[in-house]
N, CA, C and O of each residue as an XYZ file, in Angstrom:
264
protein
N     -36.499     40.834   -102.457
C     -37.203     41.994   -102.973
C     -38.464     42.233   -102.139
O     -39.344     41.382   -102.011
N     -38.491     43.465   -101.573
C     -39.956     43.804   -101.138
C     -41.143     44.265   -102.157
O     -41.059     44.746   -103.287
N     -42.088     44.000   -101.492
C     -43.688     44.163   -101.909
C     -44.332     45.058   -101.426
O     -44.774     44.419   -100.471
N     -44.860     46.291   -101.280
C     -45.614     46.848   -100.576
C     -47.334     46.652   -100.775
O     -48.079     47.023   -101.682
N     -47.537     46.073    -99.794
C     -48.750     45.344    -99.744
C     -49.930     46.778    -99.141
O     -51.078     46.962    -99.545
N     -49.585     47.159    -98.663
C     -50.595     48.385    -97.513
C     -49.363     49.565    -97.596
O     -48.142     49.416    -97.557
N     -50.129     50.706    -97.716
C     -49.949     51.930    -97.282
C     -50.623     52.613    -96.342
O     -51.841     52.645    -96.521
N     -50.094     53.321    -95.139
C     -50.656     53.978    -94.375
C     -50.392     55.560    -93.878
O     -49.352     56.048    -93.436
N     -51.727     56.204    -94.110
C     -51.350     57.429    -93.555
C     -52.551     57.844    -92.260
O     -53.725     57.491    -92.156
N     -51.547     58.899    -91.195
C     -52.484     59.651    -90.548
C     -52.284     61.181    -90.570
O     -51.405     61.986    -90.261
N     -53.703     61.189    -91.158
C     -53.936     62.770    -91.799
C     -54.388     63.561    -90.384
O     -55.249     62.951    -89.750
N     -54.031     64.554    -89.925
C     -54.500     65.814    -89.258
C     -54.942     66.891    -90.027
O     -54.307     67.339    -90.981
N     -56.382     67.463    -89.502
C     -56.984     68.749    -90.266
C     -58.034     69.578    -89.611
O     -59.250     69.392    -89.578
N     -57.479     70.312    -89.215
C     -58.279     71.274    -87.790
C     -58.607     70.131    -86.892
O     -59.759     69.707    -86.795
N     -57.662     69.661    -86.277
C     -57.292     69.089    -84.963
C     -58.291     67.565    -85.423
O     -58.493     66.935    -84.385
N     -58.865     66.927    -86.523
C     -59.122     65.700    -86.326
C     -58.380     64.936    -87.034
O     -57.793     65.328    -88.043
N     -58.321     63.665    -86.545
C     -57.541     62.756    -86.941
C     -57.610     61.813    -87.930
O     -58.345     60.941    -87.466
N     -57.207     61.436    -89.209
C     -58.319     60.216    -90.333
C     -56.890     59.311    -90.355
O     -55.747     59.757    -90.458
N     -57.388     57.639    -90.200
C     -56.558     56.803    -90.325
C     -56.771     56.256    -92.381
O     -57.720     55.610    -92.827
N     -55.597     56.777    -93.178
C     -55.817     55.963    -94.404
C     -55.034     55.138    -94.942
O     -53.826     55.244    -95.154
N     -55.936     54.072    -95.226
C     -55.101     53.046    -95.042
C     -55.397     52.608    -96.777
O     -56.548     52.619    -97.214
N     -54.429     52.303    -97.493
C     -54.466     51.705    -99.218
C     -53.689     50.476    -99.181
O     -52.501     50.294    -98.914
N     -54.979     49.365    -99.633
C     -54.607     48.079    -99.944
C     -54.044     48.600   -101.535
O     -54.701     49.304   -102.302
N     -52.411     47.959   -101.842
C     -51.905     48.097   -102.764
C     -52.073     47.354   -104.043
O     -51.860     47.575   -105.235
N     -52.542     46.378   -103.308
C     -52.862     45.346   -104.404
C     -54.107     45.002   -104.818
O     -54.051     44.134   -105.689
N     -55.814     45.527   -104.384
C     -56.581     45.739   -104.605
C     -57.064     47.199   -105.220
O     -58.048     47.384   -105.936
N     -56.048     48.252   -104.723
C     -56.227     49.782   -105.368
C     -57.385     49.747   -104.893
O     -58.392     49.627   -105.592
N     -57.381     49.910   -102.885
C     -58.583     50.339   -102.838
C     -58.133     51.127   -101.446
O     -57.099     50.843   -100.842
N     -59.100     52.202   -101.013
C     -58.326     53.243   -100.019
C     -59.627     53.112    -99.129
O     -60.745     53.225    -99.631
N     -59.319     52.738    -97.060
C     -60.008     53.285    -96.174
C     -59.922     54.186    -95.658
O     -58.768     54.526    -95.401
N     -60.654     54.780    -95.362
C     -60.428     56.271    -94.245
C     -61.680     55.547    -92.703
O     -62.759     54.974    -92.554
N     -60.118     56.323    -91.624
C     -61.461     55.979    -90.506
C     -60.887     57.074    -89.806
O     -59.690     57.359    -89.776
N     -61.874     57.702    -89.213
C     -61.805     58.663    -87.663
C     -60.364     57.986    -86.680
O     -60.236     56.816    -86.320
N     -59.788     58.679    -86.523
C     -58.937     58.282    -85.216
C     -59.442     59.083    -83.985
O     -59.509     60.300    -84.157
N     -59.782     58.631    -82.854
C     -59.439     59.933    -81.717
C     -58.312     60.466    -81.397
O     -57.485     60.003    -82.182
N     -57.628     61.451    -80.413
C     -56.717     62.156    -80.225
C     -56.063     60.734    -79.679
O     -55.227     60.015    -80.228
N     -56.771     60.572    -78.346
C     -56.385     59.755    -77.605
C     -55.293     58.496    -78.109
O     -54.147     58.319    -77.697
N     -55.977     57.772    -79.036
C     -55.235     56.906    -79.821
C     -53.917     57.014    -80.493
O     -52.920     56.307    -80.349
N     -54.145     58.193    -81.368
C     -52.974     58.863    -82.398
C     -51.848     58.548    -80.916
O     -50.935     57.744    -81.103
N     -51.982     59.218    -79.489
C     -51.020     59.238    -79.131
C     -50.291     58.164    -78.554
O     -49.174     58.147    -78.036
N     -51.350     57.041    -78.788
C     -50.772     55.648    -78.260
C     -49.824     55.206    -79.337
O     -48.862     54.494    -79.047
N     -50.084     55.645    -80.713
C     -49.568     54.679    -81.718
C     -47.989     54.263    -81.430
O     -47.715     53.065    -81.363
N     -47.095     55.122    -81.283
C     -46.016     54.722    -81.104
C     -45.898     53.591    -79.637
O     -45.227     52.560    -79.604
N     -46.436     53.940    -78.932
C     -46.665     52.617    -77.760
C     -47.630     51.532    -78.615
O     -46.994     50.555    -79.011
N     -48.580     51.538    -78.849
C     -48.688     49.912    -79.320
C     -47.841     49.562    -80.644
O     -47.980     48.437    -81.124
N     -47.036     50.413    -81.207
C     -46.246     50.143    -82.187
C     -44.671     49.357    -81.845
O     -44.185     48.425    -82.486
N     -44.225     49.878    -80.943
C     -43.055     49.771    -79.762
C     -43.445     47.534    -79.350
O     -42.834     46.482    -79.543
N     -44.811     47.967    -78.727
C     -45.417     46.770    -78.270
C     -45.501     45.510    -79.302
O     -45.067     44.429    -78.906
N     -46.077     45.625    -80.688
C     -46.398     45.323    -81.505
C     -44.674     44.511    -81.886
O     -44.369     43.337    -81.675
N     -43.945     45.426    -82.389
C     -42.380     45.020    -82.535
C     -41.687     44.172    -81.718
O     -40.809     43.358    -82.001
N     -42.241     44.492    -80.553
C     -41.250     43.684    -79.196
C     -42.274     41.980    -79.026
O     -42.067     41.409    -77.955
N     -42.752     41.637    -79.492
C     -44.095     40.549    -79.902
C     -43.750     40.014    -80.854
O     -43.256     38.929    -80.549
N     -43.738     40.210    -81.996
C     -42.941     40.005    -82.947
C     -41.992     39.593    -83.096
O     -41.940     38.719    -83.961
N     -40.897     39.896    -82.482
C     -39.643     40.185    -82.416
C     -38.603     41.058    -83.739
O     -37.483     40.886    -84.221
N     -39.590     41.905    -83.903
C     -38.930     42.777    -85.013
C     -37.804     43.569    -84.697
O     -37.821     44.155    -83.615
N     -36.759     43.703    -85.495
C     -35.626     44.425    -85.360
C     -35.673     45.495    -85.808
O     -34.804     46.241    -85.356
N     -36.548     46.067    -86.767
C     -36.810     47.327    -87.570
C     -37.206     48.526    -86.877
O     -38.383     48.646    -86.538
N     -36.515     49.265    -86.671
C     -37.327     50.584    -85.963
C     -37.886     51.409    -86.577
O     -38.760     52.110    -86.067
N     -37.453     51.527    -87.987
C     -37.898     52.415    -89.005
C     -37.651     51.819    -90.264
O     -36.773     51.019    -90.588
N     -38.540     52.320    -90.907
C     -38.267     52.164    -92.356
C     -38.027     53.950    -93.282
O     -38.514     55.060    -93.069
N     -37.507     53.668    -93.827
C     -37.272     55.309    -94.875
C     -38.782     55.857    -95.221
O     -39.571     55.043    -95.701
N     -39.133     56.967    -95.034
C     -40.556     57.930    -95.359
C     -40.253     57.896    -97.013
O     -39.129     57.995    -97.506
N     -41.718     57.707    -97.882
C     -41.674     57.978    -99.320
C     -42.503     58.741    -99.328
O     -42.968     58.934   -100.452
N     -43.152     59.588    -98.145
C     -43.908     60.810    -98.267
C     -45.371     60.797    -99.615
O     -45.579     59.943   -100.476
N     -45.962     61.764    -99.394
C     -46.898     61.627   -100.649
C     -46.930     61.834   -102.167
O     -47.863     61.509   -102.901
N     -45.764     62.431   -102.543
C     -44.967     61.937   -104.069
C     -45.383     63.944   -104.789
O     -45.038     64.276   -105.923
C-alpha cells in the first residue's frame, strides 16, 4: 500500500513560476519562486535523479487539484 508523504505542484501566473510543495503528514504547505530557467531543467534533473536511483517509474497517474 502506498503513502503519500509530499505533494507537489508548479504553479504558472503571468509568466512566474511558484514551487508548492505539501508535507502530507504535517498539513503544512511551501511556496518558493522558481526561475524560468530551472522549471526547464526539471525534467532533466528528474530523468537524472531516476537513472541514480535506479528507478523504473516514468510516471505516475496525475490526481490533478480535485
Amino acid at each position: 500500500m502506498e503513502t503519500l508523504l509530499y505533494a507537489a505542484e508548479l504553479v504558472e501566473e503571468g509568466g512566474t513560476y511558484t514551487l508548492v510543495l505539501q508535507d502530507v503528514a504535517r498539513n503544512t504547505v511551501q511556496a518558493t519562486p522558481i526561475p524560468r530557467a530551472m522549471v526547464d531543467k526539471l525534467p532533466i534533473f528528474l530523468s537524472a535523479l531516476g537513472s541514480r536511483l535506479g528507478s523504473t517509474r516514468d510516471s505516475v497517474p496525475s490526481q490533478g487539484r480535485g
